[in-house]
C-alpha angles and dihedrals in degrees: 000000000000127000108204132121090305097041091049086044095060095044088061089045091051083050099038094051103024092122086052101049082051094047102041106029103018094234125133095186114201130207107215097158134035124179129179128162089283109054141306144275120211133170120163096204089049119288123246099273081191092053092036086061105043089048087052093051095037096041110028095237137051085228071086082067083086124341082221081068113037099112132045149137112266102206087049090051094047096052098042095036100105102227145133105222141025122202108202109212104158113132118269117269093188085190099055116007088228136180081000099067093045090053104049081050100053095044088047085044094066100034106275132147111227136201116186138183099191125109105199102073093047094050103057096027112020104134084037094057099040085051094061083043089063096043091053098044104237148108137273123182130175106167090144092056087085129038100358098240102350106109092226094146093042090047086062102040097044116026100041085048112139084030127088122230120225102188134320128209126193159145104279104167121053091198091068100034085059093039091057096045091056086053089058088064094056102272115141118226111267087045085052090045092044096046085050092059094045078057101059084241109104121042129254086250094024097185099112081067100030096039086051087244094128096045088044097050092050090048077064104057088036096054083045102048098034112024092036094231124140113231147137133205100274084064090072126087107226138197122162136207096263102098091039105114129202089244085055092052088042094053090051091050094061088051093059095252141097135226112249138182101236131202109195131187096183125156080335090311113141119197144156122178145112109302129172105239126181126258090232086055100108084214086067107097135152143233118012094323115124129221140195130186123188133188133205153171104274108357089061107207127352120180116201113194140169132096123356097195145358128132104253085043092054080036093064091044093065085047087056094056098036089064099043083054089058096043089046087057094045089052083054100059 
């Protein structure tokens, strides 16, 4: 459900490594249904990712696929599609989670497994939604929710198992993370901003990075998944970048620190705003790059960086979890 940069990136990783995925994980995966904004795809049997491809770049919409099927009710086709698997691409409403949210419950209503890179959903209704998941019996992942490809969820789950983690604090959100590096050499805010956009960094209407919506949205997902807590994104206390001024990034500068937008799960605490850290911090990293330390009981402090977003980065991370949700059925059976 959703073609875009990620959805077409997934559908080259799924070409490009399909001996592998045999080899290695025993999966074959099939695409019998595509939907975007203009139409719909849908072969029972697995549609032509090649084609599928080539009819999205040369005509604009994968309704192209077959003109037989160019129009049809998502939801419908969600719930009668037989399939095993929905993977829930449609861009982030942070207000209301929508079409995402519909869509994750459709597919959970009539025994689907889902993975899903949108935040919206997760934000406003995260303990609600895994519990459907559970009642239903069936999966949700989300690991590219939060860092793109950089298994930041997996990292915590998995290797700080047998640990327990106390809090954790990061960088969540590369757009501010560049915005505020320019700053550092003397941009002002709206250059930094600008310079971000030309870059295909930043957003037309950028609030959702600058206003602490996106980082706030994966602390979410992050307190949830890996605290156990049960919380939404009114449960987080927010301040953006936009009041940050190049004066404020030079005196901390000259205290050997820089300005960064933090999102901190602390005591159940939840916040994400503008906080001094220190260059020797090894959070502290530049440019669009995303960090997480966490700290914990026995292991004492462990940072996780890389890319925070991309779409053959977020596209290997629904790899990922397409193939623990195989292995977890297997596991089942």
């Amino acid at each position: 459900m959703g073609f875009g940069i990620v959805g077409q990136s997934l559908a080259k990783l799924l070409l490009s490594r399909s001996v592998d995925l045999f080899s290695l994980y025993g999966i074959k995966p099939r695409i019998v249904a595509c939907l975007d904004t203009g139409g719909c795809a849908i072969a029972p049997r697995g549609l032509d990712i090649q084609r599928l491809l080539e009819v999205k770049r040369l005509k604009g919409s994968v309704g192209e696929y077959e003109k037989t099927s160019s129009r049809f009710d998502p939801l419908y086709v969600i719930e009668k599609m037989d399939a095993e698997m929905l993977v829930e691409l449609t861009p982030t409403d942070i207000e209301s989670g929508e079409p995402g949210t519909s869509n994750i419950i459709s597919a959970m209503r009539s025994g689907k497994h889902v993975i899903t890179v949108n935040k919206g959903p997760l934000a406003l209704s995260f303990p609600s939604l895994m519990e459907l998941a559970n009642y239903n019996g069936v999966l949700l992942r989300f690991s590219g929710t939060v860092g793109g490809g950089t298994p930041i969820l997996e990292f915590a789950k998995r290797c700080l198992k047998g640990d327990r983690i106390i809090s954790f604090k990061g960088i969540l959100n590369g757009t501010t993370n560049y915005i505020l590096s320019k700053m550092e050499e003397g941009m002002t805010f709206d250059s930094a901003l600008n310079d971000a956009k030309q870059k295909g960094y930043a957003e037309a209407v950028p609030s959702l990075d600058i206003e602490g919506f996106d980082a706030a949205a994966k602390l979410v997902i992050m307190a949830n998944f890996i605290m156990g807590m049960k919380v939404t994104i009114k449960d987080i206390h927010r301040t953006g970048i936009r009041s940050v001024q190049v004066s404020d990034v030079q005196r901390a500068q000259e205290r050997g620190n820089a300005i960064k937008l933090l999102a901190i799960c602390d005591k159940k605490k939840l916040d994400v705003r503008p906080i001094e850290v220190s260059k020797k911090d090894p959070v502290c990293v530049d440019g669009t790059l995303n960090a997480v330390t966490f700290f914990s009981d026995h292991s004492g402090h462990q940072t996780i960086i890389g890319r925070g977003a991309g779409g053959m980065e977020t596209g290997s991370a629904i790899l990922r979890d397409l193939i623990e949700i195989k292995d977890t059925i297997f596991e089942r059976r």
